[in-house]
C-alpha positions in Angstrom: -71.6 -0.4 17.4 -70.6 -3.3 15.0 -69.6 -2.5 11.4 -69.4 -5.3 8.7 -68.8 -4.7 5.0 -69.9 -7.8 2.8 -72.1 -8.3 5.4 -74.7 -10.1 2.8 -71.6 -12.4 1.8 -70.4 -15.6 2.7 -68.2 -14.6 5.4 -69.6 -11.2 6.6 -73.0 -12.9 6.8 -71.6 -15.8 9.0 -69.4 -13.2 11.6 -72.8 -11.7 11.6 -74.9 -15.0 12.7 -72.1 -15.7 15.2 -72.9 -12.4 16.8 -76.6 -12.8 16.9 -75.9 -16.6 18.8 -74.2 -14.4 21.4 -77.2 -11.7 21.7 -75.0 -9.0 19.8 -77.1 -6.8 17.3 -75.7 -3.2 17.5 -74.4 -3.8 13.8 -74.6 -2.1 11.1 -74.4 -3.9 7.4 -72.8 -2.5 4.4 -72.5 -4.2 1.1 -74.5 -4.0 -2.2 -77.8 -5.2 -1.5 -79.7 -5.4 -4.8 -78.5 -9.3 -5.2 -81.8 -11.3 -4.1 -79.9 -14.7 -3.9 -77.1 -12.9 -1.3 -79.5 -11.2 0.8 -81.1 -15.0 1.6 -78.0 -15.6 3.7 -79.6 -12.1 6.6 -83.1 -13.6 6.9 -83.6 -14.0 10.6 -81.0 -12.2 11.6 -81.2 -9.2 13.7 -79.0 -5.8 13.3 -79.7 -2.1 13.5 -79.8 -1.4 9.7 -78.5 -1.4 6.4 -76.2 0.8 3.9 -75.3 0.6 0.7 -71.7 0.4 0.2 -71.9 3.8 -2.1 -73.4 5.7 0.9 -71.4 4.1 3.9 -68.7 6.5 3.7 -70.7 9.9 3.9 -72.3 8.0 6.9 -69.0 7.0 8.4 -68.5 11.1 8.5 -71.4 11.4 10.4 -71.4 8.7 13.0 -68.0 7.5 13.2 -68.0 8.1 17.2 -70.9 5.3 17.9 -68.4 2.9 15.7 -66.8 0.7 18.3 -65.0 -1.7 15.2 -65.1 -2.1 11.1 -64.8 -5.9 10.1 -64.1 -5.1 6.2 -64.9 -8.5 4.7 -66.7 -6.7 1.5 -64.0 -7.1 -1.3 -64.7 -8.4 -5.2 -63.4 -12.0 -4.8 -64.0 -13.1 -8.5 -60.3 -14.6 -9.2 -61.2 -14.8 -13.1 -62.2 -11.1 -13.7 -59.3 -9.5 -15.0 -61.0 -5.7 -15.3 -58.1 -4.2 -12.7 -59.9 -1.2 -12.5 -62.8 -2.5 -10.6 -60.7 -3.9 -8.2 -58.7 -0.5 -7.8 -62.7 0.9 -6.9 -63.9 -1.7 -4.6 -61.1 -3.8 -3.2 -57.8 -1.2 -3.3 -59.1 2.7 -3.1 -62.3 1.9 -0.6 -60.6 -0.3 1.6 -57.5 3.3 1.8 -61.0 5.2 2.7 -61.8 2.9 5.3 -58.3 2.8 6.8 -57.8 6.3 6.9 -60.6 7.1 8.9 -60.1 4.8 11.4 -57.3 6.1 11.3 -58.3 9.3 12.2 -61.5 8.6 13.9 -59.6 6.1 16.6 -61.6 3.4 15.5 -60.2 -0.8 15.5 -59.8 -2.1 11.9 -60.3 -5.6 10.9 -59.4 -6.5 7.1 -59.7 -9.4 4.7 -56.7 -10.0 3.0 -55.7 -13.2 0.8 -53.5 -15.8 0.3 -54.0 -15.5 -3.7 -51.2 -12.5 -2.5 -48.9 -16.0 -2.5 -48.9 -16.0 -6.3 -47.6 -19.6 -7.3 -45.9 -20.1 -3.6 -42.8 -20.1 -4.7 -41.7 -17.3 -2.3 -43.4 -19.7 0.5 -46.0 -18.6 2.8 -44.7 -16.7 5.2 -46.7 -13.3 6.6 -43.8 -11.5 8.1 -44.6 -8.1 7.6 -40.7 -7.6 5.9 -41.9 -10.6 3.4 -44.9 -8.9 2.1 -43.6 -6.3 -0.4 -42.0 -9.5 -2.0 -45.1 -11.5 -2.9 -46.1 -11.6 -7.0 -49.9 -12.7 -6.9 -51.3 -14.4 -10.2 -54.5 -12.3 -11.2 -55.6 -9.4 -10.6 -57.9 -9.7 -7.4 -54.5 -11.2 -5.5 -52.8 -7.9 -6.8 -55.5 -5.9 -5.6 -54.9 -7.5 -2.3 -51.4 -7.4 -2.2 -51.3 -3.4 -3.3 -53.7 -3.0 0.3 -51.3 -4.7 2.3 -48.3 -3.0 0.9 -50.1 0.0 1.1 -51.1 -0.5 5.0 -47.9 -1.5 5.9 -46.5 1.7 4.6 -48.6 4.0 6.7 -47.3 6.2 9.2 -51.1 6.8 10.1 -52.9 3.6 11.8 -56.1 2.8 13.2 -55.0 1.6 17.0 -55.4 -1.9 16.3 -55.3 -3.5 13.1 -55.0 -6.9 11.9 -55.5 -8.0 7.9 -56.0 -11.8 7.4 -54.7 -13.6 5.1 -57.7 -16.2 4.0 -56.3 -19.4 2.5 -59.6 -21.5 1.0 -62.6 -20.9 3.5 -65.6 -23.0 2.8 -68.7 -23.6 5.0 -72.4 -22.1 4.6 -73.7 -19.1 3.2 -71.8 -19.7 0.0 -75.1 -20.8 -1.8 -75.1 -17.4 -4.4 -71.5 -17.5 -4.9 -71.9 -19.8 -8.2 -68.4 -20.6 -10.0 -66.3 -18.9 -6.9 -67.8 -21.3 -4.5 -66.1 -23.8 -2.5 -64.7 -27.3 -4.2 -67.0 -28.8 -0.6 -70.2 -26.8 -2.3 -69.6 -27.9 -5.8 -68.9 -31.4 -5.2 -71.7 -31.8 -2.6 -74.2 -30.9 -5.3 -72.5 -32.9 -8.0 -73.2 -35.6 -5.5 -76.5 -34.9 -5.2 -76.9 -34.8 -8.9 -75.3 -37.6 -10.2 -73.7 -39.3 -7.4 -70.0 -38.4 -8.5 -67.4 -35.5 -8.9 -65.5 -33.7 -11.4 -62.2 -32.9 -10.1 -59.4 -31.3 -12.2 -56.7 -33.4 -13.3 -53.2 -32.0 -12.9 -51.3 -30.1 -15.6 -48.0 -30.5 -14.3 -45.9 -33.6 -14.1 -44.5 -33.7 -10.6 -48.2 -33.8 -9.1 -50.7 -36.8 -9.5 -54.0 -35.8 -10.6 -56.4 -34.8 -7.5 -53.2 -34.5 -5.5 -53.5 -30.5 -5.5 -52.7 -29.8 -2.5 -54.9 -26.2 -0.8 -55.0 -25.4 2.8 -58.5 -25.7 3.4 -59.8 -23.9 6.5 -63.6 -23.9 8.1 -65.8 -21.0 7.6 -66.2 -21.0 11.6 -62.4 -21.0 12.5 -62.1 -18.0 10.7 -65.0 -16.3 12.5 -63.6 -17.6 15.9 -60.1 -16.0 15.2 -61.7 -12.5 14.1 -63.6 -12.3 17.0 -60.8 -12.9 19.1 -58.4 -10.6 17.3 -61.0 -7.9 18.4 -61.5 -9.3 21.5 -57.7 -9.3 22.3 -56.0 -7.0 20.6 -53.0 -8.4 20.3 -49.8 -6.5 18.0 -51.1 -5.4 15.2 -50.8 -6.2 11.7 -51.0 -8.8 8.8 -51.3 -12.4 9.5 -52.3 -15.6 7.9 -55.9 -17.5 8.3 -55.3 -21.2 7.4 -55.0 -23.9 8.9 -51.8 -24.9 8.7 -52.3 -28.4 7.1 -52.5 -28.9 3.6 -54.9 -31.5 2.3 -55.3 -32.7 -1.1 -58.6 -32.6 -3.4 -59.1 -36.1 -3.2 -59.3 -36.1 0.6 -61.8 -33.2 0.7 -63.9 -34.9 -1.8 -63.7 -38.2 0.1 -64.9 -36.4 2.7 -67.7 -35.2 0.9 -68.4 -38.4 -0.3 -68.4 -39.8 3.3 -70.6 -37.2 4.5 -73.1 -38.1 2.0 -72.6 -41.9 2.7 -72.3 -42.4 -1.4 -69.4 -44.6 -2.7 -66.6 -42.2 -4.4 -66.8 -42.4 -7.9 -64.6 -39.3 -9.5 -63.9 -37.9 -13.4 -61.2 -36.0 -14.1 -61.6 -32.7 -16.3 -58.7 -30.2 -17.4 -58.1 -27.2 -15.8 -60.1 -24.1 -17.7 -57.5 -22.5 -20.1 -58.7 -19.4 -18.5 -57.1 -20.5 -14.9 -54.7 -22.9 -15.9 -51.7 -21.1 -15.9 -52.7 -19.5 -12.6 -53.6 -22.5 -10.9 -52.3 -23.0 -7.3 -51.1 -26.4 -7.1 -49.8 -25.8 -2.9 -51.0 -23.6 -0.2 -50.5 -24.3 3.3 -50.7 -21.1 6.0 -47.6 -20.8 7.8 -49.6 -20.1 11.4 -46.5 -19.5 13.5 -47.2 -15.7 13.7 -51.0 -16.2 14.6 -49.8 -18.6 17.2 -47.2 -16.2 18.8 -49.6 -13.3 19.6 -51.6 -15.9 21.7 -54.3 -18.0 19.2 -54.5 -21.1 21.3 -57.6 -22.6 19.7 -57.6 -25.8 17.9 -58.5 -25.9 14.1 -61.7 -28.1 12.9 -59.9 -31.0 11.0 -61.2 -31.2 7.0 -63.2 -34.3 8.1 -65.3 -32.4 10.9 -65.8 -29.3 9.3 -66.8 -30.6 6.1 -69.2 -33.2 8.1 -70.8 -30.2 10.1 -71.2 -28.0 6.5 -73.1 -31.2 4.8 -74.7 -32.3 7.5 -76.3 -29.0 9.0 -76.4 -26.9 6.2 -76.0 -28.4 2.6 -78.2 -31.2 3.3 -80.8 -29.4 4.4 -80.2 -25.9 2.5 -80.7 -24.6 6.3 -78.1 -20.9 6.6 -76.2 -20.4 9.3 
């Protein structure tokens, strides 16, 4: 049996539609379900049952020896909430409870992680495990993430594999509900649709043109192709990054978008929210080396493909994957 947390999220809901394509619905789903507009992204799709997040560990007690894996995608992702003890509850202390069950239970352990660990990048990207402790997020969710991997990394008592992922900026479908935290691709797509143009921020610092932000933008169905095959593999365990390995800039995601659309680019340039300006990343860019050592042969889409496969199969038609 399959265990996702998140599993009504963009991501979880995804790993759980690749599944289904492959005839796999021993799952079980954990997240909190009482969000109408989430719970779209599991019509059709077929797995065992459902549990709250609040009960899933009481179950877990119970059942752990049917539980053949736990994905834990189920994290709060919201990089402008700044109440650090909500992300102690739900993205530091349950994600510990998890971990030390499969621990004890002998159960594979599959983790979200993030690159807002990074901070401003100025201690680069690099996910070798001696690196880690280093890092100096900029908000509190990227702290809460960091403390986890700190935290893992310091346990003498593991789950037999492990592997935490680093996500740089994942975009693709089932983001619809995600509102403000939603992809630049989903935001500029309906802009598009709107008005026929995009807002993109302007840069706040002198040694980058405006739009030349650069973010390592990576396709939601890479990252469900690498998770499966972590678990498929089990190769060393540990933490590793989940980009691409390319940076791209704004303005080439959003002429992307614009291509996708067939509209002609037309762009207006807005500041940075004083809310996020001063922990705005203005480079990512995965360093995939580590990924790539433990065997992870596959081929990344390029921004151009997957962003043409998200508008043309999904956003255009509001179809879910």
């Amino acid at each position: 049996m399959i265990i996702i947390t998140g599993a009504a999220g963009f991501i979880g809901s995804c790993l759980l539609s690749y599944f289904n394509e492959r005839d796999i619905r021993d799952i079980i789903l954990v997240d909190d379900f009482t969000s109408a507009s989430k719970n779209k992204n599991l019509s059709d799709k077929k797995f065992l049952n459902f549990i709250d997040r609040n009960e899933f560990i009481d179950w877990f007690d119970l059942q752990y020896d049917s539980v053949d894996v736990i994905f834990h995608i189920g994290a709060r992702t919201d990089t402008t909430e700044f109440d650090i003890e909500i992300f102690n509850k739900l993205n530091l202390h349950y994600s510990q409870a998890l971990w030390e069950r499969c621990s004890r239970y002998g159960i594979p352990f599959i983790y979200a992680s993030s690159a807002a660990t990074y901070g401003n990048g100025s201690l680069g990207y690099s996910d070798q495990h001696t690196h880690i402790p280093e890092l100096k997020p900029l908000n509190p969710y990227g702290q809460s993430k960091q403390d986890f991997d700190v935290w893992a990394l310091q346990q003498k008592n593991r789950p037999p594999y492990w592997y935490g992922l680093k996500f740089f900026n994942v975009y693709g479908p089932n983001e619809y509900h995600k509102g403000r935290m939603a992809s630049v691709v989903f935001h500029a797509f309906n802009q598009i649709k709107e008005k026929g143009r995009v807002s993109l921020f302007r840069s706040h610092r002198t040694d980058y043109e405006d739009g030349k932000q650069l973010r390592d933008f990576i396709y939601v169905k890479d990252v469900i192709n690498v998770l499966d095959w972590l678990y498929a593999t089990k190769p060393d365990s540990g933490i590793y990054n989940l980009g691409t390995g390319t940076a791209r800039t704004f303005l080439d995601l959003v002429q992307a978008v614009f291509s996708a659309t067939a509209v002609n680019p037309l762009i207006d340039w807005v500041d940075i929210p004083v809310d996020i300006r001063d922990t705005y990343q203005y480079f990512t860019e995965a360093d995939m080396s580590k990924l790539r050592s433990v065997g992870y042969a596959d081929s990344f889409y390029t921004l151009e493909a997957g962003i043409n496969d998200y508008v043309t199969n999904y956003l255009s038609t509001g179809k879910y994957y």
